[in-house]
Structure formats: structure tokens, C-alpha cells
ROFI-399948 format. One line per field, with one value per atom (N, C-alpha, C): residue in three letters; x, y, z; atom name. Coordinates in pm, 1 decimal. Layout:
// ROFI-399948
resn	(ALA;...)
X	(X;...)
Y	(Y;...)
Z	(Z;...)
name	(CA;...)
// end
This chain:
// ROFI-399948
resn	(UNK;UNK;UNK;UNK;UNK;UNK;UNK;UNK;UNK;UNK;UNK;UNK;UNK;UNK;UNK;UNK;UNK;UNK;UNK;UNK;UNK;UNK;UNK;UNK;UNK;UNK;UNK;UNK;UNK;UNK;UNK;UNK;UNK;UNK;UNK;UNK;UNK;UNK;UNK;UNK;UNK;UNK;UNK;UNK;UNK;UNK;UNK;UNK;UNK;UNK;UNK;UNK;UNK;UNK;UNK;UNK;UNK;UNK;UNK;UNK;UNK;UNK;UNK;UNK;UNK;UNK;UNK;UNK;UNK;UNK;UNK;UNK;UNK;UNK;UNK;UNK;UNK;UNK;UNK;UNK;UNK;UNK;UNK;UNK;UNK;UNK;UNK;UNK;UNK;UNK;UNK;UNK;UNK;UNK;UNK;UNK;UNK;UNK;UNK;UNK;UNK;UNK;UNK;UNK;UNK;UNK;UNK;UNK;UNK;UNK;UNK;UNK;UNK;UNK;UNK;UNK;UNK;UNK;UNK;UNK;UNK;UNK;UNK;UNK;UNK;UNK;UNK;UNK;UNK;UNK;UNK;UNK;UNK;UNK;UNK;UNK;UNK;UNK;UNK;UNK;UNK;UNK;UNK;UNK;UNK;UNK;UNK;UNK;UNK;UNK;UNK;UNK;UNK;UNK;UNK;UNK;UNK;UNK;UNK;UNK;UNK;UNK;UNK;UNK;UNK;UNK;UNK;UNK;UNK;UNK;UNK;UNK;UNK;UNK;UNK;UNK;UNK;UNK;UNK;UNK;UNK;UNK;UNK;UNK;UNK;UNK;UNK;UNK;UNK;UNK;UNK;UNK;UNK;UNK;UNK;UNK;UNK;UNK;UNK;UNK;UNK;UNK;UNK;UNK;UNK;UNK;UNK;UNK;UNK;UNK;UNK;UNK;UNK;UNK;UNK;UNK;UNK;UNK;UNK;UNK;UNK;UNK;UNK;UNK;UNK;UNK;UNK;UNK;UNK;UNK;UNK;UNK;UNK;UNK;UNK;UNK;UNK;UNK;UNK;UNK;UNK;UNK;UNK;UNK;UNK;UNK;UNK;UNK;UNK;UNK;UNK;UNK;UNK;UNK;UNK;UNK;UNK;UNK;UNK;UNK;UNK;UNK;UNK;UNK;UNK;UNK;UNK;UNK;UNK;UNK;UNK;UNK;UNK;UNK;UNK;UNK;UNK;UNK;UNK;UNK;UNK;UNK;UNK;UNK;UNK;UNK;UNK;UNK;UNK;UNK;UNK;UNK;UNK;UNK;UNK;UNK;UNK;UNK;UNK;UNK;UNK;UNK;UNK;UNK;UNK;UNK;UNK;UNK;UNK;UNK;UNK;UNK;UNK;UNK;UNK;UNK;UNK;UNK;UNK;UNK;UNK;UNK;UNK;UNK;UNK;UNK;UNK;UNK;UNK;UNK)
X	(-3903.7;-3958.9;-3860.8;-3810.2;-3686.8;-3594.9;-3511.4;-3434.3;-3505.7;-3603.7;-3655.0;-3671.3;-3715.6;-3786.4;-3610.5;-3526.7;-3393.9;-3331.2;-3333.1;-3254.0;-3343.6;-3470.7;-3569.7;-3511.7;-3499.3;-3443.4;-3292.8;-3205.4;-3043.7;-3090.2;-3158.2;-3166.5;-3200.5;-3381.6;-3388.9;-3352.5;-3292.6;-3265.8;-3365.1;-3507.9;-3598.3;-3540.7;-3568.9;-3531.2;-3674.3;-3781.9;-3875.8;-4004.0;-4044.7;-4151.7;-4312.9;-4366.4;-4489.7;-4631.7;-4651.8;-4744.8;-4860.7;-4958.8;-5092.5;-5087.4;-5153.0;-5134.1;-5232.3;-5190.4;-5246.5;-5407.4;-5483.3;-5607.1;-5680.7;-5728.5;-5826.6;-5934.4;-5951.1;-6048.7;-6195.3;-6144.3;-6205.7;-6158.7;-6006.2;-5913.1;-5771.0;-5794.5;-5729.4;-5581.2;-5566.0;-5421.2;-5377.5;-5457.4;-5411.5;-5329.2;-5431.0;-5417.9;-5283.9;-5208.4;-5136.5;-5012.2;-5025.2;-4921.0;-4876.7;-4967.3;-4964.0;-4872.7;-4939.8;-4888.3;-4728.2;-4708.0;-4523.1;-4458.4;-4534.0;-4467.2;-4442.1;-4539.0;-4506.5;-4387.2;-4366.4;-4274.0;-4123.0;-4116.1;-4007.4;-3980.8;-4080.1;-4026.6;-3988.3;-4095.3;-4016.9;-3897.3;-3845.4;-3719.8;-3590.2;-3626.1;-3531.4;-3536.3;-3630.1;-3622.2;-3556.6;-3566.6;-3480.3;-3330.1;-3298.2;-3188.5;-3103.5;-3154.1;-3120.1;-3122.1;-3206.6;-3193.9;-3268.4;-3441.9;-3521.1;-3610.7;-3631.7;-3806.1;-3895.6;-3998.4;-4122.2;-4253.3;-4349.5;-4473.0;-4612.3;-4672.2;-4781.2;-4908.3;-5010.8;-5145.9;-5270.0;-5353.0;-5492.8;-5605.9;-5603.4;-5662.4;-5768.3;-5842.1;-5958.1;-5888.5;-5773.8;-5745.3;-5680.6;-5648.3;-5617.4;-5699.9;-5811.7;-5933.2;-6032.6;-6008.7;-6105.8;-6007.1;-5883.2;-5830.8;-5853.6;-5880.6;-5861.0;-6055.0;-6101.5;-6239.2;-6317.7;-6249.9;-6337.2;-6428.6;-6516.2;-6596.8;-6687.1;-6776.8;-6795.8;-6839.3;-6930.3;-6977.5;-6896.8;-6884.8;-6860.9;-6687.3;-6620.8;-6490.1;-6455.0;-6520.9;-6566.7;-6565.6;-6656.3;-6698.5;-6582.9;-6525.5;-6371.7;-6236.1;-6295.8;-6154.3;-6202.2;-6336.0;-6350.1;-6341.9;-6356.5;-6356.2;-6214.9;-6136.1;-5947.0;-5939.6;-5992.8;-5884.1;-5963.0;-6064.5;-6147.9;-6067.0;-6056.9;-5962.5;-5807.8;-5738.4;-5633.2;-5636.9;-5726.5;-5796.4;-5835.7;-5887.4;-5907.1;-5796.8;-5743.1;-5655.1;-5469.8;-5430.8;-5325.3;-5321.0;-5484.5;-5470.1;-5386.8;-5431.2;-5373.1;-5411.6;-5389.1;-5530.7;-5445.7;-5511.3;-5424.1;-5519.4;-5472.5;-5521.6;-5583.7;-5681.5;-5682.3;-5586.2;-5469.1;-5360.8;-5279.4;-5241.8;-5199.5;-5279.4;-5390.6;-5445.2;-5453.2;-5487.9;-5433.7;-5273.3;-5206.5;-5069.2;-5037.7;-5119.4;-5047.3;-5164.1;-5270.0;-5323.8;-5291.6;-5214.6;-5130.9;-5019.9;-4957.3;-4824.1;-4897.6;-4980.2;-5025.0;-5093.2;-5157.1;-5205.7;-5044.3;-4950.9;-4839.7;-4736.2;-4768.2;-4668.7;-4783.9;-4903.1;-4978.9;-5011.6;-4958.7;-5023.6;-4921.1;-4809.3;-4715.5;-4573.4;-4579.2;-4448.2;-4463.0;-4550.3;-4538.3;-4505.1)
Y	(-2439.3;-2385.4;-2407.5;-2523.9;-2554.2;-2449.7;-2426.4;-2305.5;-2160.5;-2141.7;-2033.1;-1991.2;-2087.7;-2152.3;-2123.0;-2154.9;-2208.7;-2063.5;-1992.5;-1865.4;-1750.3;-1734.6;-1691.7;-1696.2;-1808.7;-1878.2;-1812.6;-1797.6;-1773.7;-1588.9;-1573.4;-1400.1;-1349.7;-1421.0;-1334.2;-1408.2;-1543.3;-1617.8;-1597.0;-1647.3;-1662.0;-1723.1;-1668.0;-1782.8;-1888.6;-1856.0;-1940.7;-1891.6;-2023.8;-2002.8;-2068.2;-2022.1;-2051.9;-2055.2;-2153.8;-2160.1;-2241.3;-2276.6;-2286.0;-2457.9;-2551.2;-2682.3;-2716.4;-2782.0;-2810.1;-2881.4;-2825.4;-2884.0;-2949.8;-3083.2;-3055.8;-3028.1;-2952.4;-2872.6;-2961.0;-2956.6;-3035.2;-3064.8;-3029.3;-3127.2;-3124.8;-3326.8;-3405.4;-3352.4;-3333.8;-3263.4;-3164.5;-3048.0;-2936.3;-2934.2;-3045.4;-3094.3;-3162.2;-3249.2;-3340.9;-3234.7;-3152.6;-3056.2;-2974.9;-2932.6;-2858.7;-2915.8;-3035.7;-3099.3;-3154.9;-3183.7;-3231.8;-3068.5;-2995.2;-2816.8;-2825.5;-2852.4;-2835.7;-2894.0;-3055.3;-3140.3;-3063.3;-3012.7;-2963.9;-2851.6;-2773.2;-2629.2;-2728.7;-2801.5;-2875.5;-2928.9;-2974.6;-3050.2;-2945.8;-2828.6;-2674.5;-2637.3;-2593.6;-2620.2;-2678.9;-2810.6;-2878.7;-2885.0;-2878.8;-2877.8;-2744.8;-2646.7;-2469.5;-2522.0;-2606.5;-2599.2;-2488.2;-2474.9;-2329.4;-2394.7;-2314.1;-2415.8;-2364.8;-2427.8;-2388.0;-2501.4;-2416.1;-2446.8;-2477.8;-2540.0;-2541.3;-2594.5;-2457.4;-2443.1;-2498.4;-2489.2;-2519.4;-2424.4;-2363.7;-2253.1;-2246.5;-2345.8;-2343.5;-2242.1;-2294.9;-2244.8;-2086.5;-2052.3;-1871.7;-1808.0;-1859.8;-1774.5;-1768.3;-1911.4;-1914.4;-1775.7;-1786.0;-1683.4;-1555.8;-1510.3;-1344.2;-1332.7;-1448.8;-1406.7;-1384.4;-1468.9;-1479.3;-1546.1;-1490.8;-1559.8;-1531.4;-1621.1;-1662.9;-1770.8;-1875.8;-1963.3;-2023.0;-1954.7;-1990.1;-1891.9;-1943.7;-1833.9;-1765.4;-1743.7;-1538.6;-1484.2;-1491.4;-1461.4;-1423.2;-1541.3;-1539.1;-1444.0;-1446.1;-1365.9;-1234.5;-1186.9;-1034.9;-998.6;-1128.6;-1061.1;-1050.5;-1111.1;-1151.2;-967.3;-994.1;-843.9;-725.5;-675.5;-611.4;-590.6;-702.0;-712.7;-629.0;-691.8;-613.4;-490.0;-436.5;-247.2;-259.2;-308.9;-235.6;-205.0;-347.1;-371.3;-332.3;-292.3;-233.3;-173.7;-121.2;-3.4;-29.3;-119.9;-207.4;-224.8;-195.9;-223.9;-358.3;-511.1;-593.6;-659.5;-774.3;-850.0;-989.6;-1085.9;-1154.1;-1285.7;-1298.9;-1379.4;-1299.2;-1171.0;-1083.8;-1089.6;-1068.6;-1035.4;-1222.6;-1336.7;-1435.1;-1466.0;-1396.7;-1503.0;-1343.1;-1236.3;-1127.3;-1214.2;-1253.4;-1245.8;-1398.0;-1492.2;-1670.3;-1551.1;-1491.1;-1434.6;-1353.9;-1315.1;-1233.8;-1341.2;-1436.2;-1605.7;-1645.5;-1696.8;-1738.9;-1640.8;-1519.2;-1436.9;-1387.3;-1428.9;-1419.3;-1541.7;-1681.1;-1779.2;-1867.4;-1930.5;-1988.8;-1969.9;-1876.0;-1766.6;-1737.7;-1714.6;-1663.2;-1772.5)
Z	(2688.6;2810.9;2927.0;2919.5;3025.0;3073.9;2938.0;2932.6;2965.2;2975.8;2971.7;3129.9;3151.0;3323.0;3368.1;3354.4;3434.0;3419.0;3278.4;3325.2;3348.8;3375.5;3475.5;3641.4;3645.8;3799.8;3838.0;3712.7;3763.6;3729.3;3641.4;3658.7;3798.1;3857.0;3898.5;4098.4;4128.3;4162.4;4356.7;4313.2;4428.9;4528.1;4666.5;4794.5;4812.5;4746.8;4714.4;4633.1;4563.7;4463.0;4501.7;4462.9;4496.8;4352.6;4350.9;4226.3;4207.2;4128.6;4139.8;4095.6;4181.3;4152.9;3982.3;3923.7;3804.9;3829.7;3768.7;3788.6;3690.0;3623.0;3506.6;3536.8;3425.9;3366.2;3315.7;3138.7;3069.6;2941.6;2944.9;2838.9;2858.1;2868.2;2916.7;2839.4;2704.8;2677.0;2749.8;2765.1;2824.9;2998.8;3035.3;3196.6;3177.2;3079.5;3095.1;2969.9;2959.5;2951.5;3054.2;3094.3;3275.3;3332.7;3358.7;3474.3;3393.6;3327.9;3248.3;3283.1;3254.6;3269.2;3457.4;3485.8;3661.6;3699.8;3635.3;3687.2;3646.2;3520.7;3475.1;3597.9;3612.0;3674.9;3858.9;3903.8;4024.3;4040.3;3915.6;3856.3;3855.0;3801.3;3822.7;3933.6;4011.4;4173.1;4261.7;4205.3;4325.7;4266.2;4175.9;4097.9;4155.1;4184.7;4237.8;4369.3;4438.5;4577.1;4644.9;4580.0;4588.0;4617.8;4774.7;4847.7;4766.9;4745.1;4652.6;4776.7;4724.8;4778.2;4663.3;4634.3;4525.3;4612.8;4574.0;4643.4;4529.8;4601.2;4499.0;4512.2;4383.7;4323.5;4483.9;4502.8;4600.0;4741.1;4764.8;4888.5;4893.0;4781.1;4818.1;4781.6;4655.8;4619.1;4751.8;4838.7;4968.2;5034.5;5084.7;5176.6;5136.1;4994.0;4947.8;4923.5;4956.3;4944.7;4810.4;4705.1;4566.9;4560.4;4513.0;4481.9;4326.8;4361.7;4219.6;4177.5;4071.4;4069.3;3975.8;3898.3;3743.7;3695.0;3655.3;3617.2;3600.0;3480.6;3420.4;3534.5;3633.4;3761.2;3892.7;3879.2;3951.2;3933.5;3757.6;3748.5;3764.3;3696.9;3756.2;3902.4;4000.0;4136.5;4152.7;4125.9;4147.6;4104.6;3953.8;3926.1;3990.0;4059.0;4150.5;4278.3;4328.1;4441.3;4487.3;4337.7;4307.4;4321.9;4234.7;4217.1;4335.9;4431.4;4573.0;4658.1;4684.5;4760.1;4730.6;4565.4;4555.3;4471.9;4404.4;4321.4;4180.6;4146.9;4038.6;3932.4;3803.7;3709.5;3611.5;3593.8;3593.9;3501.8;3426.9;3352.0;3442.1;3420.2;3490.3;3553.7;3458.7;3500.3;3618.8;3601.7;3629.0;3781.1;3759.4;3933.4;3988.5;3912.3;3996.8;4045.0;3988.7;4021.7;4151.8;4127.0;4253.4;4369.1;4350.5;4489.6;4543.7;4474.7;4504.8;4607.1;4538.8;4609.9;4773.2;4772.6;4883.8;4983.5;4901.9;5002.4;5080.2;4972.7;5020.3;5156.3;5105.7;5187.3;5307.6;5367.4;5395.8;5508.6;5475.0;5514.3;5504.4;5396.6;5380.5;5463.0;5457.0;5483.6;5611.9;5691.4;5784.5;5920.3)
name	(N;CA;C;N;CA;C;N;CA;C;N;CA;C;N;CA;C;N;CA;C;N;CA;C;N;CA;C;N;CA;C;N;CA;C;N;CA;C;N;CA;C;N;CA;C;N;CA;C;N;CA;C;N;CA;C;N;CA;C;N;CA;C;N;CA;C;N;CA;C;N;CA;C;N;CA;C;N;CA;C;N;CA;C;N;CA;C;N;CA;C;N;CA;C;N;CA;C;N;CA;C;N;CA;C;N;CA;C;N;CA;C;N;CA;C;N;CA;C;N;CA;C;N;CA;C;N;CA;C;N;CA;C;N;CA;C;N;CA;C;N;CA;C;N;CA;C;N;CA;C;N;CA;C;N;CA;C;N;CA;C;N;CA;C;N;CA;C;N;CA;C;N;CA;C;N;CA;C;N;CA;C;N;CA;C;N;CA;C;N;CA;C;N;CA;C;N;CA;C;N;CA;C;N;CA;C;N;CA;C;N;CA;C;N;CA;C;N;CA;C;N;CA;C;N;CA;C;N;CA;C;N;CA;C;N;CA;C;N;CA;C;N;CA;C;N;CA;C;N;CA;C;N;CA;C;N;CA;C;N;CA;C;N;CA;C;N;CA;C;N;CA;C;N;CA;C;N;CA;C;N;CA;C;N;CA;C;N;CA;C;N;CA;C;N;CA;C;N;CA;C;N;CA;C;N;CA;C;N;CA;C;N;CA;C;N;CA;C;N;CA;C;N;CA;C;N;CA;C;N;CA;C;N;CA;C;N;CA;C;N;CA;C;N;CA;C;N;CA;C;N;CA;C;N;CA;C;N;CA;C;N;CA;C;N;CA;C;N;CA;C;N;CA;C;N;CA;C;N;CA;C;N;CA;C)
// end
């Protein structure tokens, strides 16, 4: 993943990254792979010398107005959103990581 992550970075070479803080869930492996994956990609970051920012899911789903109780729930409003707002027809990873980028360039960035 290292390598993958690093010539990602020299291909497409960001003036900054922005990505979703690791959260658990409800398993403790999955959370504690996340989070070793985060440290690596922070570790390539600072290594490039590439500002990066990491948000929590709570705070751009609050800014783009998701809602939802339960997940299922979340992600149909995320990818809804997308289809409104850029006419997009997207998977639900797909409509979270476009509407993190529209929080960040929105609120981070500015």
C-alpha cells in the first residue's frame, strides 16, 4: 500500500490532501488497520512536504447537510446530494470522498 500511496503522490503530485479521520466502528482490527494506513499515508505527506488536513466524518456530513440516523441512510443522502448538486451518478464511497473535497475546498481552503 506504501508504494501505491507514494507513486499516487509523485503521479498525480497534490499541493494538498484532505481525508476522513479514522473512526471505530465496531471492529477493533479494522479500526487499528485504518488508523496504521492513515499514519503511513501522513508519513508520505510529510516526507513530499504536502499540507494535508484530516476531518471527522461528523463535520462535513454536518456542512453538506446529511443526514440520517443510521448509515445506509447517510450514504443514500451523500450520493442524492451528488445527483443534485453535480449531476453525478456515484457509488457511495464515490459521493463521500467528492462531498470531504467540496467541505475542504469550501471551509478548509478558503
Amino acid at each position: 500500500m506504501y508504494d501505491k500511496i507514494k507513486g499516487c503522490l509523485i503521479k498525480i503530485n497534490p499541493d494538498f490532501v484532505v481525508f476522513e479521520n479514522v473512526q471505530f466502528q465496531k471492529n477493533y482490527g479494522t479500526f487499528q488497520q485504518l488508523s496504521q494506513l492513515q499514519g503511513v499515508l501522513m508519513s508520505l505527506l510529510f516526507e513530499r512536504n504536502i499540507a494535508f488536513h484530516y476531518v471527522e466524518a461528523t463535520a462535513w456530513r454536518a456542512f453538506c447537510k446529511i443526514k440520517g440516523r443510521k448509515r445506509i441512510e447517510q450514504k443514500a443522502n451523500a450520493i442524492q446530494m451528488v445527483k443534485d448538486k453535480f449531476n453525478l451518478s456515484v457509488s457511495e464511497d464515490e459521493a463521500d470522498a467528492i462531498l470531504l473535497g467540496y467541505f475542504a475546498v469550501n471551509k478548509i481552503l478558503k
